[in-house]
ZAMARGU-4260 file (C-alpha; in steps of 0.2 Angstrom, whole numbers, plus 5000, padded with zeros to 4 digits):
<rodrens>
0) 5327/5519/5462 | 5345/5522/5463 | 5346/5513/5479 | 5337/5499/5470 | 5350/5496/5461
5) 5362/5498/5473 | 5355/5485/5484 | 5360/5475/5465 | 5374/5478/5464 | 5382/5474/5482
10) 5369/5460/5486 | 5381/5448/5474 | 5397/5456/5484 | 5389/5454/5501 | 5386/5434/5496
15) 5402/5431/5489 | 5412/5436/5503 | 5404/5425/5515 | 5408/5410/5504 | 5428/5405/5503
20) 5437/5405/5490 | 5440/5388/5486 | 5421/5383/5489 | 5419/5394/5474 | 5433/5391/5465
25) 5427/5370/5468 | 5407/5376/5462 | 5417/5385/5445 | 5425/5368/5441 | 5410/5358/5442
30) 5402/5369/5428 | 5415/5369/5418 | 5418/5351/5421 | 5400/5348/5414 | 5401/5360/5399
35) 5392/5375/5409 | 5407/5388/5403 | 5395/5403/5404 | 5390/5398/5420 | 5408/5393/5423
40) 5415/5410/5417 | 5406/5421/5427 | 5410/5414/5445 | 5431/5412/5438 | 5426/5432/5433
45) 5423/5435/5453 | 5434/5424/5459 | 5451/5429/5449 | 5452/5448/5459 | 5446/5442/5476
50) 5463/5431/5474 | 5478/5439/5484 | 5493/5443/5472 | 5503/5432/5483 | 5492/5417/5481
55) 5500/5416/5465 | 5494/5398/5459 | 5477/5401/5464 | 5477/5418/5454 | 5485/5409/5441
60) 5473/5392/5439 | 5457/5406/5440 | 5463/5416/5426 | 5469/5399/5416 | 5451/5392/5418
65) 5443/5409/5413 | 5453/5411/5397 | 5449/5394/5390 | 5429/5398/5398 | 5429/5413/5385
70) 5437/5404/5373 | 5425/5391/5372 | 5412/5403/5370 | 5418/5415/5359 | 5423/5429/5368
75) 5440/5431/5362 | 5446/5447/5367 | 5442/5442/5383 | 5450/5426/5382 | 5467/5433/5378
80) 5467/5446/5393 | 5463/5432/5404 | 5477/5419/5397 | 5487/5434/5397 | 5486/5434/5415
85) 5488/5416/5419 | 5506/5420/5411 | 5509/5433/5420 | 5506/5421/5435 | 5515/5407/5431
90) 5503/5397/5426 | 5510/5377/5431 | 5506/5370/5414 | 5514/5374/5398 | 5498/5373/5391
95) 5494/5390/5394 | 5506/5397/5380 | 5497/5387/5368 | 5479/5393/5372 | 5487/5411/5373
100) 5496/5408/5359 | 5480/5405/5349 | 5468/5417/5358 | 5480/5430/5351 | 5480/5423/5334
105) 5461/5424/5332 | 5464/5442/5337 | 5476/5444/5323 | 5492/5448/5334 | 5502/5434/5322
110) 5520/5441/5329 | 5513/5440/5347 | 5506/5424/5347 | 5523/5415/5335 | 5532/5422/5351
115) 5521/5411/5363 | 5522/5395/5350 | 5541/5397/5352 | 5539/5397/5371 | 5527/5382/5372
120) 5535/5372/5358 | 5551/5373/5370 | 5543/5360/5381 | 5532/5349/5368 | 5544/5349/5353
125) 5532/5338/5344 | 5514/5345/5347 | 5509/5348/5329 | 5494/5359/5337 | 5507/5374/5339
130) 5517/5369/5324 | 5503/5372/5314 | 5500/5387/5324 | 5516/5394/5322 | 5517/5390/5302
135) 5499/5396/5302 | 5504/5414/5308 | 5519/5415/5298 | 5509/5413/5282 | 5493/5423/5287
140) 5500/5438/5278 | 5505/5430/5262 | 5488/5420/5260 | 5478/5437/5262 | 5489/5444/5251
145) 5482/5432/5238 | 5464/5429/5242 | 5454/5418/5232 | 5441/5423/5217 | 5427/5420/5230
150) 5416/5432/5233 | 5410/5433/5252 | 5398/5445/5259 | 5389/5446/5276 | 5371/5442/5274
155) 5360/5457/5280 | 5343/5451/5279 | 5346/5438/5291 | 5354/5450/5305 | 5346/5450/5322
160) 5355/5454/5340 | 5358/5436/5341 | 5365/5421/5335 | 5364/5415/5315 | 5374/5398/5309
165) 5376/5383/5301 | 5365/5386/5286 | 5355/5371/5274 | 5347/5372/5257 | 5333/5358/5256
170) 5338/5347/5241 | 5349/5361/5234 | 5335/5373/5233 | 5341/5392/5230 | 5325/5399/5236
175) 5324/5392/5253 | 5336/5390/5267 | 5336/5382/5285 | 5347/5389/5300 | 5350/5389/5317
180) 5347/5405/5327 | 5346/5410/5347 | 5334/5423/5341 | 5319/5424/5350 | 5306/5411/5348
185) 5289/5417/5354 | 5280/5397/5351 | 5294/5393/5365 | 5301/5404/5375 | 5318/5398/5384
190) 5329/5402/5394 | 5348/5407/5393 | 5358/5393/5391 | 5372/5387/5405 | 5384/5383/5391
195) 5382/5401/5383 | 5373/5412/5392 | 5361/5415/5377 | 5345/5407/5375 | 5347/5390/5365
200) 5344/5388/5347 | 5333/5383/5336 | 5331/5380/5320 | 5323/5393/5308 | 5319/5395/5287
205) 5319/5408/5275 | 5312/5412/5258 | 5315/5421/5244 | 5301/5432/5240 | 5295/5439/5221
210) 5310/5450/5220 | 5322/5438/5223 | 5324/5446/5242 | 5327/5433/5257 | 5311/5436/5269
215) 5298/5425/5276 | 5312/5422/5292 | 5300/5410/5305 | 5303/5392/5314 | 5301/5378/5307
220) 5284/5370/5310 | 5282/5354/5320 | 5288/5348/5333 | 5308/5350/5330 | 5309/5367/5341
225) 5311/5365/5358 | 5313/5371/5375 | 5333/5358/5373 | 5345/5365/5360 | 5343/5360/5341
230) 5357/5362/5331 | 5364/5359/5315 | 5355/5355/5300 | 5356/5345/5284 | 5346/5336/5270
235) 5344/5323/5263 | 5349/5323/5240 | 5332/5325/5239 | 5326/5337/5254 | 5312/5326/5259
240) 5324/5319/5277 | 5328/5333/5290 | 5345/5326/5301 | 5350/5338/5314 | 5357/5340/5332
245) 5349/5342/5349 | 5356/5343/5365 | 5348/5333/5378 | 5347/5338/5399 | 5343/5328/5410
250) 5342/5331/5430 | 5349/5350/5428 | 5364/5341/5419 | 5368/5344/5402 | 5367/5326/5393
255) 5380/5328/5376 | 5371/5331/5360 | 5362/5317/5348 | 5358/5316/5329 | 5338/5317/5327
260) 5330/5315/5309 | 5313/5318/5302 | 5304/5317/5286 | 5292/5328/5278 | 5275/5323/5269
265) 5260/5333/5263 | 5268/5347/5263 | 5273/5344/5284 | 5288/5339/5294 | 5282/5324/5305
270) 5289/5316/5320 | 5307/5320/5325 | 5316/5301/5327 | 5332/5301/5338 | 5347/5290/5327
275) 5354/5277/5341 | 5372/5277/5335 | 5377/5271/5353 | 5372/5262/5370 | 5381/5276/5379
280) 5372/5291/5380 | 5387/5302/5388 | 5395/5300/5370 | 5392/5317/5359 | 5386/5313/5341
285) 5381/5330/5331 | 5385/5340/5315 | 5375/5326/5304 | 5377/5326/5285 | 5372/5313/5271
290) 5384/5306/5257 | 5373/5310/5239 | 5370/5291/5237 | 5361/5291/5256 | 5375/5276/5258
295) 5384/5284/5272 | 5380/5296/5287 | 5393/5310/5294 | 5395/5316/5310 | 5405/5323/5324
300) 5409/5314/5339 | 5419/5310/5355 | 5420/5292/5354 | 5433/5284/5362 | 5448/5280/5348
305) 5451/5297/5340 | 5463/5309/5337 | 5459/5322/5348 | 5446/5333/5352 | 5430/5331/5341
310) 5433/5320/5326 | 5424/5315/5310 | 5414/5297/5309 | 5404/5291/5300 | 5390/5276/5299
315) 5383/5265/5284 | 5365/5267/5281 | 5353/5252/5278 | 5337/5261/5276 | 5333/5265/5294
320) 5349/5256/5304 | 5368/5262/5305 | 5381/5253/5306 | 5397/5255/5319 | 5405/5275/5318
325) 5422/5273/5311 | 5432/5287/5311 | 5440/5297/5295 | 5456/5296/5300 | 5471/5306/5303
330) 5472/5314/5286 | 5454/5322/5290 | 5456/5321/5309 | 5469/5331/5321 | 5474/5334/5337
335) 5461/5349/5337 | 5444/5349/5332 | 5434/5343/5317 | 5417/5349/5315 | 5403/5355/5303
340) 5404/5342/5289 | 5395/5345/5274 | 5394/5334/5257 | 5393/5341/5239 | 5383/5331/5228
345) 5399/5328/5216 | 5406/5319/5234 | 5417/5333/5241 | 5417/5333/5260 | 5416/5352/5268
350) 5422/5353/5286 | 5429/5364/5297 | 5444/5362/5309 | 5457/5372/5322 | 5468/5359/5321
355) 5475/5361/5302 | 5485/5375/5297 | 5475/5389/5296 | 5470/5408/5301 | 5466/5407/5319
360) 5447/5397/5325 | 5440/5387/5315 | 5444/5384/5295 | 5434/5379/5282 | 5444/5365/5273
365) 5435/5353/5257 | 5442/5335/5255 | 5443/5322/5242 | 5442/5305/5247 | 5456/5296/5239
370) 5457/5278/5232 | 5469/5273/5246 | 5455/5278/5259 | 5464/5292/5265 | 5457/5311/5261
375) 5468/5325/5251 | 5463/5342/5262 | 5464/5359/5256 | 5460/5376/5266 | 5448/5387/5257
380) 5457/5403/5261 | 5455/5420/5262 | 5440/5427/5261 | 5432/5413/5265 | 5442/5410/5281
385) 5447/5421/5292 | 5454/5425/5309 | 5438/5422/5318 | 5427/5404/5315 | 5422/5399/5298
390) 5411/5385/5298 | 5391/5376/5293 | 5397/5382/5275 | 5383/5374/5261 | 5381/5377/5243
395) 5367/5377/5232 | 5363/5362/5221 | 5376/5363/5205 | 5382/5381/5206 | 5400/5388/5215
400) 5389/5398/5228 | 5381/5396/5245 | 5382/5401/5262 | 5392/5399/5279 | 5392/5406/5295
405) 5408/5415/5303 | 5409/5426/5320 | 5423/5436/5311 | 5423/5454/5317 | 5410/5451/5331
410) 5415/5459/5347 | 5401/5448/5358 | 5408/5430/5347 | 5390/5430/5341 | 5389/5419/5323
415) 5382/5427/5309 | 5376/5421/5290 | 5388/5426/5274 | 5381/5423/5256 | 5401/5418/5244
420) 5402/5415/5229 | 5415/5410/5214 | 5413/5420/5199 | 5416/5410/5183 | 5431/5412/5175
425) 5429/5420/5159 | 5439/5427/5144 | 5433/5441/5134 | 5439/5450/5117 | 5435/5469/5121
430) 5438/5474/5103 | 5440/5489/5090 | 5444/5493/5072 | 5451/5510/5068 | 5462/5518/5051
435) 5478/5524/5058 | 5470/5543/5061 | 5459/5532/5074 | 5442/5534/5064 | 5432/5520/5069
440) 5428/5506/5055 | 5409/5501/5056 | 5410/5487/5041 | 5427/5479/5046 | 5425/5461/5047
445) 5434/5451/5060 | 5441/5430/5058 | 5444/5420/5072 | 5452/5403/5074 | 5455/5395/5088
450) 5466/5378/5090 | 5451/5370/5096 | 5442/5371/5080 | 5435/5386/5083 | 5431/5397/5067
455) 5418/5414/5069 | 5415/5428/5057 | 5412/5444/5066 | 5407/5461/5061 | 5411/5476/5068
460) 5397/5487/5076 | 5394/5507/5067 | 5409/5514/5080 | 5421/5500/5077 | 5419/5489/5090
465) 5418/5472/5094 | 5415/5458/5108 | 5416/5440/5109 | 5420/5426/5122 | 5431/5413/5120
470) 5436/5395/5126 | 5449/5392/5140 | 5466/5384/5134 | 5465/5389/5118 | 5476/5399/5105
475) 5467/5411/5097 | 5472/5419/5079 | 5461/5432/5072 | 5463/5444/5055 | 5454/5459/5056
480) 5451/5465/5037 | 5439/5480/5030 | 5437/5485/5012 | 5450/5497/5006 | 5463/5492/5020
485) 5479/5481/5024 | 5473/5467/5034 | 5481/5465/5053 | 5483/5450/5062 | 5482/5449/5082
490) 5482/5434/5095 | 5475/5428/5112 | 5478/5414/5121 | 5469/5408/5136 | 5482/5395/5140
495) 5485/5393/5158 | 5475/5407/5166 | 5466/5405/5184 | 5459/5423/5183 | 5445/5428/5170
500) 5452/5441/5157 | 5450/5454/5143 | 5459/5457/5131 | 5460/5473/5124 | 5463/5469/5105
505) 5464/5485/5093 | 5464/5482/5075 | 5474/5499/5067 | 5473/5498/5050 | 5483/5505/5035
510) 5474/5514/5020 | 5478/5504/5004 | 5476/5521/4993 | 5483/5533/5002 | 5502/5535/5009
515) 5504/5528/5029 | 5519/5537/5037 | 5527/5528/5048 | 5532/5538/5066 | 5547/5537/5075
520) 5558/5531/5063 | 5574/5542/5065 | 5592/5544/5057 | 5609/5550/5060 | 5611/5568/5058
525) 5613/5572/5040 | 5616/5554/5035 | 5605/5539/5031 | 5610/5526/5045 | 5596/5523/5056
530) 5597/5524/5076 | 5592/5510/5084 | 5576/5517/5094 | 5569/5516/5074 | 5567/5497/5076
535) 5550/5495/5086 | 5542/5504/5071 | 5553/5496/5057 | 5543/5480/5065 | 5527/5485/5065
540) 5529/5486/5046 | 5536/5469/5045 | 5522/5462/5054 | 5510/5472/5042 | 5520/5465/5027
545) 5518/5448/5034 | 5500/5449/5039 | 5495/5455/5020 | 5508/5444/5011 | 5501/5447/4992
550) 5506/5465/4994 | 5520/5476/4988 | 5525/5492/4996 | 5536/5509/4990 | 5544/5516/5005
555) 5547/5536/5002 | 5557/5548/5013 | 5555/5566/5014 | 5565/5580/5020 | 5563/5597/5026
560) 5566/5612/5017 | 5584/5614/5023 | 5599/5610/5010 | 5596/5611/4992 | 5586/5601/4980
565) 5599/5587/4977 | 5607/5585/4991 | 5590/5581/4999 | 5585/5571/4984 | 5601/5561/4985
570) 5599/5557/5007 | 5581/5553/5007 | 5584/5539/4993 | 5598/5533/5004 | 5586/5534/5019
575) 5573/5525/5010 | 5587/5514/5004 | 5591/5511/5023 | 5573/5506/5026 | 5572/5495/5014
580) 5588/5485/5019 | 5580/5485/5037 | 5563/5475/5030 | 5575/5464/5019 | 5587/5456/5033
585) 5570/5453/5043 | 5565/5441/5031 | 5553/5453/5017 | 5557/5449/5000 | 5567/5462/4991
590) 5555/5460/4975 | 5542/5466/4987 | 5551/5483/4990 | 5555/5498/4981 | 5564/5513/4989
595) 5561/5531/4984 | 5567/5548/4986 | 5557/5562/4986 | 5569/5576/4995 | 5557/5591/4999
600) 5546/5590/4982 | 5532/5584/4990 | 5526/5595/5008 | 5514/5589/5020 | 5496/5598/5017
605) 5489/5598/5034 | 5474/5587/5038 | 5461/5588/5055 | 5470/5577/5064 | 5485/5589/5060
610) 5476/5602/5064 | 5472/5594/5083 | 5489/5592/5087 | 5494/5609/5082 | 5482/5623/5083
615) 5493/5634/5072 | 5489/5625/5057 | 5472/5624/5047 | 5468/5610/5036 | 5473/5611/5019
620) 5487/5622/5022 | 5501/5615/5011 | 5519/5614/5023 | 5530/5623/5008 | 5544/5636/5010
625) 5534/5650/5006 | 5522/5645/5021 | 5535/5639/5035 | 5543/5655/5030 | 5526/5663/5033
630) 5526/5658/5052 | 5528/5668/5064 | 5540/5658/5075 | 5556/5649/5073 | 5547/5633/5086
635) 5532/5635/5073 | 5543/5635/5060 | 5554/5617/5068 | 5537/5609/5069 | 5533/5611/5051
640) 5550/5605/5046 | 5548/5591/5057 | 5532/5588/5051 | 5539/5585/5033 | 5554/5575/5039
645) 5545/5558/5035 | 5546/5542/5029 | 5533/5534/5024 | 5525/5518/5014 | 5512/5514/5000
650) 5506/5501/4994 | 5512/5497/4976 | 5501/5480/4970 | 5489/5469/4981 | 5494/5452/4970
655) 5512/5448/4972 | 5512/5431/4970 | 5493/5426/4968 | 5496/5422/4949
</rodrens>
């Protein structure tokens, strides 16, 4: 068995060496020449070490031509160790940095492959493929610092060992999807293709099932899989036309790829119809997509005339005949390649591209057609791009979700199906009512008025709380009000926001019957002045006398137990005299406000929430002198007296002004 394989193994060797070089290197070229790079790759592979080190354009021109081979075909890693090394050779073309440049940028070494643009754009100044390159890989870190709302996750249901992309939804249709796949097809059979050394694709469907579950993965019925290559696919508005692509061979030659369409009745696909879009058949058409109005096909092409690469035409349709491509033009179309168009039914055009600025591969960029004729074009962006090829994206009729395919984190290139979707932006109030001890208010009632006419009437649920949604762009005011209680006012605005949110409203509100203190309000040692860090809960008052205008308030200090009975009599009025003089400058009414006095006639008598804070104290102990004295430490003993060392407000009369 082992010499089996060793018989394997050096029968290859044994061949190789009785060929030259060149003959070799002259049979690689002819199948990269013809689009064979599989084929191609593998004989640059044995060539590239047989070359001597001193042959250095030889060794050079093999590893070029083996970089872009795996390049072309996905194998990235690859790529850059073999552009790497027709650097290290010297290479004769500048072209070489370029390719390297961007092989390294697909495998995320941006500070690596920047250095490589510098070095190329030395030569070709102007070459806006490596500007955008350069710019691309200078911004990658910046744009996945501020990814999109999309959510993007790889689609497991569809995994095989091979090859998933470029998926369709007939007529919009959520439940069912179309794709191409190098899976195996047992109908067909098929073997590897020259171009990528897998077998060649076909197109394949899915359904959801009665749980809402993608299964039911087969090919498609008919005659549209063959033993040739079928690629993309796309539908007509109403899912009834079938366009796709099919590469043709003929004579052991690959032939380019065509645009072939079919149309299904009784429940069956029917015959498959190439579209003649030109007398040359050498010329690629591929990547086919309808405008919603069936007025205009889109494709991919090399005509003669374009940018660069592969561009995007299109054809008028009358019924069955198209007229001459014309191209997009060079606000779609670059240097690079376009490729994978897809139109929304509100017009938008989906393509991707490696020849606008982007992450590395393809890009997935949308594009408005403007009245001028020319197209506004915007990347998608993180997470919908990515370093690796993001393309064949296509969304589901009327909603922000879909699918595409992307070979991002693949070591063997191999394409594979992500479901993204864009959340809706939404604003929620996530609301509570409470009196100041934090007890939740189940009957509070909450009013809301927004600048767009909105006006609701909410109740709160038994533990206080309330939700509601409310409108983009609009200023929201709302009172929150409950029987027995100050009212409060809050706000929301949803003005300017490109992120959903919730807004945490909490309604706090202050007894009518009962005295509200009012914490951190502090003063001068012995003295009546107040210190500034008093302000923050001076305002909260105002805002309460603001928000319940008809009402009129006594504000009461306290002292400890310290000093005698008139002195503290005489400072707390001056204190409450202070607070008073506070609410006045910021706009209250004087005849709103009365001060008072109270010294250390009237102690604190310990309530639960009291009794939380401090577990020395029990609820209904009454904060005298006889009890502070009572304790049995001098820090128990400062907590009591701070405890009474208050000011406080109550409410006086709920009509001021009403009559």
């Amino acid at each position: 068995m082992r010499f089996k394989y060793l018989i394997l193994i050096l029968l290859p060797t044994l061949l190789f060496s009785g060929c030259s070089l060149k003959q070799k290197l002259k049979k690689a070229d002819k199948k990269y020449e013809v689009g064979e790079y599989y084929n191609a790759a593998s004989i640059y592979n044995k060539i590239y070490p047989k070359v001597k080190v001193k042959d250095r354009q030889m060794k050079a021109y093999s590893a070029f031509r083996l970089g872009e081979c795996y390049s072309l075909i996905n194998e990235n890693e690859k790529a850059e160790r073999a552009l790497s090394n027709a650097v290290r050779y010297n290479y004769k073309d500048s072209i070489v940095y370029l390719y390297y440049a961007e092989a390294l940028r697909k495998n995320k070494k941006e500070k690596d492959a920047i250095t490589q643009y510098d070095i190329y754009l030395q030569s070709r100044p102007n070459d806006i493929r490596a500007i955008n390159g350069k710019q691309s890989s200078l911004d990658a870190a910046e744009w996945k610092e501020h990814p999109t709302r999309y959510n993007v996750s790889k689609l497991t249901k569809f995994a095989s060992k091979r090859t998933e992309f470029s998926p369709a939804f007939p007529g919009g249709d959520p439940d069912i999807v179309y794709f191409n796949s190098t899976r195996e097809n047992k109908e067909i059979g098929g073997n590897a293709s020259k171009i990528t050394g897998v077998r060649n694709n076909d197109i394949y469907s899915a359904r959801r099932n009665a749980l809402g579950e993608w299964d039911n993965i087969e090919p498609v019925e008919g005659d549209i899989n063959t033993d040739l290559d079928e690629g993309s696919v796309s539908f007509s508005a109403d899912g009834k036309t079938m366009y796709f692509t099919r590469c043709y061979v003929e004579k052991g030659e690959n032939r380019g790829a065509q645009i072939c369409t079919v149309t299904r009745s009784g429940g069956k696909w029917g015959k498959v119809t190439e579209i003649k879009l030109s007398e040359d058949s050498s010329i690629t058409f591929a990547h086919p997509t309808v405008s919603p109005d069936d007025k205009y096909l889109y494709f991919v092409s090399d005509l003669p005339g374009g940018f660069g690469g592969k561009d995007l035409w299109r054809s008028e349709k009358n019924g069955s005949q198209y007229g001459a491509p014309v191209n997009l033009g060079p606000s779609i179309n670059t240097p690079g390649d376009e490729m994978f168009p897809y139109m929304r039914e509100d017009g938008t055009l989906y393509f991707s591209s490696n020849g606008h600025p982007g992450f590395g591969g393809l890009d997935l960029f949308y594009a408005t057609e403007l009245e001028n004729g020319e197209w506004e074009v915007t990347n998608m962006m993180y997470p919908i791009n990515s370093n690796g090829d993001d393309f064949g994206i296509s969304f589901i009729t009327g909603m922000e979700k879909g699918m595409f395919s992307s070979n991002r984190g693949e070591k063997k290139g191999y394409d594979k199906l992500y479901e993204f979707e864009l959340p809706p932006i939404e604003y929620l109030i996530d609301g509570k009512v409470t009196d100041l001890s934090g007890e939740p208010l189940g009957d509070a009632t909450i009013r809301i008025v927004g600048d767009d006419g909105t006006n609701m009437k909410l109740h709160t649920k038994k533990d206080g709380s309330f939700k509601i949604s409310l409108n983009k762009n609009v200023h929201y005011v709302m009172l929150g009000n409950c029987r027995g209680y100050l009212n409060q006012k809050e706000e929301a605005v949803t003005m300017d926001l490109e992120d959903s949110k919730t807004f945490p409203i909490h309604f706090n509100l202050a007894s009518l019957s009962k005295p509200v203190g009012l914490d951190n309000i502090f003063f001068e040692f012995g003295k009546a002045t107040l210190t500034p860090e008093s302000s923050t809960a001076l305002d909260k008052l105002v805002k309460i006398l603001n928000d319940n205008p008809n009402i009129t308030i006594e504000i009461g200090a306290h002292t400890d137990r310290v000093g005698s009975a008139e002195g503290n009599l005489q400072l707390s009025g001056k204190r409450a005299q202070s607070v008073v003089d506070y609410l006045i400058k910021k706009g209250i009414e004087a005849e709103r406000l009365t001060a008072k006095g109270y010294g250390k006639t009237q102690p604190v008598t310990v309530d639960k929430n009291l009794q939380k804070k401090y577990s020395f104290l029990k609820v209904g102990d009454v904060l005298d002198e006889e009890y502070i004295n009572s304790l049995i430490s001098n820090e128990q003993k400062e907590i009591a007296d701070s405890i009474n060392r208050r000011t406080e407000f109550r409410v006086l009369k709920t009509t001021y002004k009403m009559y």
